[in-house]
N, C-alpha and C positions, 0 to 999 in steps of 0.2 A: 335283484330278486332271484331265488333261487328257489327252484320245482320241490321241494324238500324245508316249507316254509308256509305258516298259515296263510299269509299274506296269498301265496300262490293259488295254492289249495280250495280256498276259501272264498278269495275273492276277483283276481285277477283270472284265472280260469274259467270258473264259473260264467263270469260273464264276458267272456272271449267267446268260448261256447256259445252262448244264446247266440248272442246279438250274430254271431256267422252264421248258424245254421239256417234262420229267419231272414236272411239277406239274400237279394238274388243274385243268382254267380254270377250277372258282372260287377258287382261291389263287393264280392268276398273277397280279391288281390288286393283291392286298397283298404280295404278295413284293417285284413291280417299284416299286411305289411306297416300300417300304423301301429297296429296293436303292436307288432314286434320292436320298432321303435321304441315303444312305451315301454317294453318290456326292458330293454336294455337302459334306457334314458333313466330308471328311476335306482338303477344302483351309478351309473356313469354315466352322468347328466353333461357333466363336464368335458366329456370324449364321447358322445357321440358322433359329433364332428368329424370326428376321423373316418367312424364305418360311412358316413354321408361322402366324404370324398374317396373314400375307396371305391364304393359305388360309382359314383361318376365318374373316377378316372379308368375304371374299368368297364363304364358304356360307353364312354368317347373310343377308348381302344378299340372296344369292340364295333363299333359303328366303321372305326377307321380300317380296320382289319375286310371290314364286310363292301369297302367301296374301290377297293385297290385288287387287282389280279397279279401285281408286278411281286416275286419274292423275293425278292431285294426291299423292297418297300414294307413288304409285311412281315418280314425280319426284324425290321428296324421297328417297328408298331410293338412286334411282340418283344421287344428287350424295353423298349419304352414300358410298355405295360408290367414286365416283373421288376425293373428298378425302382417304378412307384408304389409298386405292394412292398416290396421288400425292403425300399427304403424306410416306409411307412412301420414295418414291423422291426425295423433295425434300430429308427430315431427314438420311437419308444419301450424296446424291447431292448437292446442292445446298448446303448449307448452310457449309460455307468456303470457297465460290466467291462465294456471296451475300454473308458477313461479310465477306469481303478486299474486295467488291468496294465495300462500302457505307463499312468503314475508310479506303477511299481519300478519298468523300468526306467523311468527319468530320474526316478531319486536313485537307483543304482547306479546312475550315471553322472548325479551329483546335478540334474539339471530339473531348474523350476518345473512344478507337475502342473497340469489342467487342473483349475478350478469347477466345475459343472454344476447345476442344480438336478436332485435327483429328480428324476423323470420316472411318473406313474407308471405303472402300465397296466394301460383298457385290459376288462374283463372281457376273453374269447379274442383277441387280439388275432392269435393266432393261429385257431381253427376258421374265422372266417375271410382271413387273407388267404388262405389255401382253396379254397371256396374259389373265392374271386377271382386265384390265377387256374385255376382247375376249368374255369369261363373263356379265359381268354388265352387257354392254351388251345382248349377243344375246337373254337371257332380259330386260329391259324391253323390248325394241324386239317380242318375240315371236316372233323366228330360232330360238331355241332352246327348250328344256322344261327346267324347272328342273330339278338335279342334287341329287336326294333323299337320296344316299350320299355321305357323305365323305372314304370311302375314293377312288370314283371320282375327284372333285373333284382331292384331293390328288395322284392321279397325274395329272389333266391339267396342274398348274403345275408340281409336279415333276419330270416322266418327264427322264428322265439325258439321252436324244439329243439335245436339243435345248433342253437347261436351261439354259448357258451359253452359247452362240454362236448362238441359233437354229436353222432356220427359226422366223420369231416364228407359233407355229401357233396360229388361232383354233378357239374350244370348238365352231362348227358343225362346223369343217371333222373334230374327230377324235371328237364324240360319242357317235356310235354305235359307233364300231372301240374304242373303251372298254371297250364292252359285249360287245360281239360282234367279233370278228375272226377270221381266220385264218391260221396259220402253215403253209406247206407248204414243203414239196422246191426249188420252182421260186424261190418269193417268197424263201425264206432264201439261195437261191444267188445274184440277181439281187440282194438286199442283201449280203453278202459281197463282189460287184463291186463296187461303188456304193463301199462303205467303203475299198477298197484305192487307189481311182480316187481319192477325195479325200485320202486319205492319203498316195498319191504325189501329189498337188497342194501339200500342208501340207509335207511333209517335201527331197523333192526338187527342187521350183522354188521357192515362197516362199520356206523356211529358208533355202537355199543364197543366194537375192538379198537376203534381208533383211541379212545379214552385210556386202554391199556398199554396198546402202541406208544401212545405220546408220554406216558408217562413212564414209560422207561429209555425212550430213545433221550428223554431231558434230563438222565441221571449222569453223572459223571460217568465212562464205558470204562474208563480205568478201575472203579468199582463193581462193575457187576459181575455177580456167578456166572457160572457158561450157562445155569439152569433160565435162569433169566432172562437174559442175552439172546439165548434162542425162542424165548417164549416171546419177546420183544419182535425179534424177525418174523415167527408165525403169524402173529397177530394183523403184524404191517401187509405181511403176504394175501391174508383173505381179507382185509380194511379196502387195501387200494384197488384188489380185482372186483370185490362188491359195489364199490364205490364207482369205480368206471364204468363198468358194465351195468350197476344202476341204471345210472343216469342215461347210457346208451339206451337200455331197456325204457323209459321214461319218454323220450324224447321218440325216438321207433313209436310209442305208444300215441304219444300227442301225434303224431307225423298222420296215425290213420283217424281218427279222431277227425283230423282235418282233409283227411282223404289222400293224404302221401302216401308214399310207399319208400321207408327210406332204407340204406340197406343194412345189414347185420355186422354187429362190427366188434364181437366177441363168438367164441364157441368151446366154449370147455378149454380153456387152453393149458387148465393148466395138469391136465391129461396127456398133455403131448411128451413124446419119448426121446425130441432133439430138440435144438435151440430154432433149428430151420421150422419145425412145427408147429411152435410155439408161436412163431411170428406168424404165422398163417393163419393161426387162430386167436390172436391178442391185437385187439385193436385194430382190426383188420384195416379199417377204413382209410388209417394212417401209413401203416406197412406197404400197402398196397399204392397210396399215394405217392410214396419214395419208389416204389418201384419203378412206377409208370411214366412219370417226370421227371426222375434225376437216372434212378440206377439203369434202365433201360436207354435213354438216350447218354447216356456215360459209356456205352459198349457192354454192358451187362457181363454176359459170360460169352461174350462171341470174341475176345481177343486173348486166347490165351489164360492158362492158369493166375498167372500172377496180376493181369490188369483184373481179373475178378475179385482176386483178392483187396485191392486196391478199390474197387470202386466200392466193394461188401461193406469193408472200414470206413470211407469217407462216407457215405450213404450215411451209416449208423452215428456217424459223428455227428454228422447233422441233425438227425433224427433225436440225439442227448441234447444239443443246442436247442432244438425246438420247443423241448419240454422248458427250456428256462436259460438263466442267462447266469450260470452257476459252474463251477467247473466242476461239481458232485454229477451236474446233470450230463456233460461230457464226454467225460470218464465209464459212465453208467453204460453210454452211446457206444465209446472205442470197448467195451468190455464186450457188450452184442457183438460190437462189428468183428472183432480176434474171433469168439465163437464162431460165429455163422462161416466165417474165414477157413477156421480149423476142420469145421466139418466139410468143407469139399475137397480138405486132404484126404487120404491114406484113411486119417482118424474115423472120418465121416464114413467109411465102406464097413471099416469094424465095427462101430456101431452100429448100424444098421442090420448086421451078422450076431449080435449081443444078444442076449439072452430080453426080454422084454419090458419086467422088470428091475432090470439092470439100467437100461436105457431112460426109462421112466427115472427111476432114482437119479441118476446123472440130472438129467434137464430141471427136476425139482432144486436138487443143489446147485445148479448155475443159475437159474432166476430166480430165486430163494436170496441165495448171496448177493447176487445183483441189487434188488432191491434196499439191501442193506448202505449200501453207497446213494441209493437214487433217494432215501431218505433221509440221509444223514443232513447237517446243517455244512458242514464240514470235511473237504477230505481227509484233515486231522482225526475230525468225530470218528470219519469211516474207517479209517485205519488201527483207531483204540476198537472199535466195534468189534472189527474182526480178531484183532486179537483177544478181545473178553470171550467168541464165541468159541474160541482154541484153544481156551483156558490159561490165558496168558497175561491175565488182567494183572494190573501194577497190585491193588489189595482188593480182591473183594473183599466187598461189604455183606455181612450175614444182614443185614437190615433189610437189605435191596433180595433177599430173594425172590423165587417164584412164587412160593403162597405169599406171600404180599398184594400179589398182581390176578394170580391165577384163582379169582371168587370161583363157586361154585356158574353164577350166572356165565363169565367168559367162556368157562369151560363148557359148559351147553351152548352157547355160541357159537364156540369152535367147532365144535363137532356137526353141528348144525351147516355151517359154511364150507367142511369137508364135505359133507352128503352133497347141498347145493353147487359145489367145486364140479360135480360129478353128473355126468348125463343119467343119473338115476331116476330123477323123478319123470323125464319125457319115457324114459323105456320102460317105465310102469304104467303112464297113462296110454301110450300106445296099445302097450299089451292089455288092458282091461278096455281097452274101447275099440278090439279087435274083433271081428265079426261072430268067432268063435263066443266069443263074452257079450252078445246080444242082450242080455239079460241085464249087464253093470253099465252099460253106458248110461241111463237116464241117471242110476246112482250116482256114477262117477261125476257126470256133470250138476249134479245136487249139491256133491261134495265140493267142487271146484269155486263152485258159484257160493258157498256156504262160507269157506276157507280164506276166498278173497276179503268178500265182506270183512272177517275176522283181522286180517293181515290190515287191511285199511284201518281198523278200528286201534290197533294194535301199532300203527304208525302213525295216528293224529293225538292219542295222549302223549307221548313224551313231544312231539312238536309243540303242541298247546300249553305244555308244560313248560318251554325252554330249554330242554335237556340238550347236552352239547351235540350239535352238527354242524361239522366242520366242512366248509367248502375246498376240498385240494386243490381246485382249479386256478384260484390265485395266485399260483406261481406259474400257471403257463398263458 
């Protein structure tokens, strides 16, 4: 089940909502955390299993972690505890990425390969195994207080918002709103907008470009014009940030709804003027996670130029593995990781000395191009890709051009997803609901409130309708 689905919309929310609000708070934890169950069990009935034992092998940790003082002891608790998440995310994440990759070399070798069956892999797999060690890192490190209920436990890796797509939320950050929270008037309306905002992001500029996207990334790349090729990268560029930050805005949404607070895990990013910026403001939730768990306890930048350099790259290596078990997503990874590398050379002082938009321009053309591999099916794909964008194609095809692709409707799309790219619309309603402008706040929120309705209504015809919307999440 996916928040961007009548199913959801319609009926499993709806009556999530009732039955919680009308319960007293001490059966909202077990209701929501059933409910979250259900929510996951009715696309992955079959692998729920697994979030059940992640659960509990990360309440035992953590119980075990909470009854020992010796650090020797709770050393060994805390490697215990990341071998089982990550074996967990390895056996079914990993593991016919690993065989294919290792069969390549045994038949270079002339010797019998692994046979394997392919192995699924659970939807959110890997946003809420980070989740889970983000628990039982906090409680060894002493961030946190061990989690004595496993009921609570279980809704924190659970909870529906944010179970599949993210924000990736750490046990400090929602601990205590676990325990205590509250739901009002004000917090349930401001998520109601929150949800409708990312839903017209999902529904009405991702979907509608992804349809463009996919259908030029599935043409031969040895055929296409450069006019093409680049209109094919545009498209993918505002698809996948609408699409993320959707769903992050959706989820955020449900989170107060329910009385969460969860944290922001996009901000304009792609206004940013370096690669290092970019990551600050793309996905924050995740950047941030690598920071705090690997690149930080890795020596960060405390040992010297070159071990920074060193840990920048294997960080980001990671971080392309994470997304998928693909060597496009890898690649994707050591491409960030060289970037963020290069700018605390020499390179990084002059840029920051550059002209502005100069700077801007640059960061656009590195995650621009980036995504063009993080898409592709293929590093082959990626590599014809880029040469069609160079104008290096083997024949274009005049069939495949850009009016083909480019309706009138994409192009009001596009431009539409540039404006929303942009902190435009906050520093307009800031400024008209500024005290100076007494007079336009009841308008403005007339308007607001008028606008949403519109965007809701304007996102459940093509859902009702069947129109394509694609879930990207199932590759990670």
């Amino acid at each position: 089940m996916v928040f961007s689905s009548v199913t959801f919309l319609f009926f499993f929310l709806p009556l999530v909502l009732a039955i919680y609000l009308i319960l007293p708070l001490r059966g909202r934890n077990v209701f929501l955390m059933l409910a979250s169950l259900l929510f996951y069990t009715w696309g992955e009935a079959e692998y729920v299993g697994i979030m059940v034992v992640s659960i509990a092998s990360n309440y035992v940790c953590g119980r075990l972690l909470g009854r020992t003082s010796s650090p020797r002891k709770k050393r060994r608790v805390l490697i215990g505890a990341v071998a089982i998440n990550l074996g967990l995310l390895g056996a079914f994440k990993y593991a016919n990425f690993l065989a294919d990759n290792l069969n390549h070399l045994l038949a270079a070798a002339g010797i019998g390969t692994l046979d394997i069956p392919q192995v699924h892999l659970p939807i959110g797999i890997s946003f809420f195994t980070f989740q889970a060690l983000s628990y039982v890192i906090d409680v060894y490190r002493g961030q946190s207080e061990v989690q004595r209920s496993p009921i609570k436990l279980a809704l924190f890796v659970s909870l529906f918002p944010q179970l599949i797509a993210g924000p990736i939320v750490r046990y400090h950050q929602v601990a205590e709103q676990i325990t205590h929270r509250i739901v009002n008037c004000e917090k349930f309306q401001k998520g109601i907008q929150r949800f409708i905002i990312g839903l017209a992001k999902k529904v009405l500029i991702a979907n509608t470009l992804a349809v463009t996207a996919d259908q030029i990334f599935k043409l031969d790349p040895t055929s296409l014009p450069v006019a093409t090729a680049w209109l094919g990268v545009i498209c993918y560029t505002f698809q996948i940030y609408f699409d993320f930050s959707g769903y992050s805005d959706m989820a955020i949404g449900l989170g107060r709804m329910l009385g969460f607070d969860f944290p922001e895990n996009f901000n304009y990013p792609y206004v940013a003027k370096s690669v290092r910026e970019f990551w600050r403001r793309w996905h924050i939730s995740l950047s941030t996670w690598f920071r705090d768990y690997l690149y930080i306890p890795l020596g960060g930048n405390r040992h010297g130029a070159m071990r920074t350099y060193v840990n920048l790259v294997l960080v980001f290596f990671l971080c392309g593995l994470w997304h998928g078990a693909v060597w496009t997503f890898v690649v994707w990874g050591l491409y960030h990781g060289i970037f963020l590398a290069l700018e605390r050379t020499a390179f990084g002082q002059v840029l920051d000395r550059s002209w502005r938009p100069l700077r801007h321009i640059y960061t656009v053309l590195v995650f621009g191009a980036g995504w063009v591999v993080f898409r592709a099916e293929t590093l082959t794909q990626a590599g014809q890709y880029y040469a069609s964008l160079m104008g290096f194609a083997d024949a274009p095809d005049a069939r495949y051009g850009p009016g083909t692709y480019a309706n009138p409707l994409v192009i009001l799309v596009l431009l539409l997803g540039l404006v929303c790219s942009l902190p435009v619309l906050p520093i307009l309603k800031k400024w008209l609901t500024a005290e100076r402008h007494e007079t336009t706040r009841g308008l403005v929120q007339l308007v607001s409130s008028v606008t949403l309705l519109l965007l809701l209504l304007l996102c459940v015809l093509p859902l009702a309708s069947g129109t394509y919307n694609p879930f990207i999440y199932f590759r990670f």
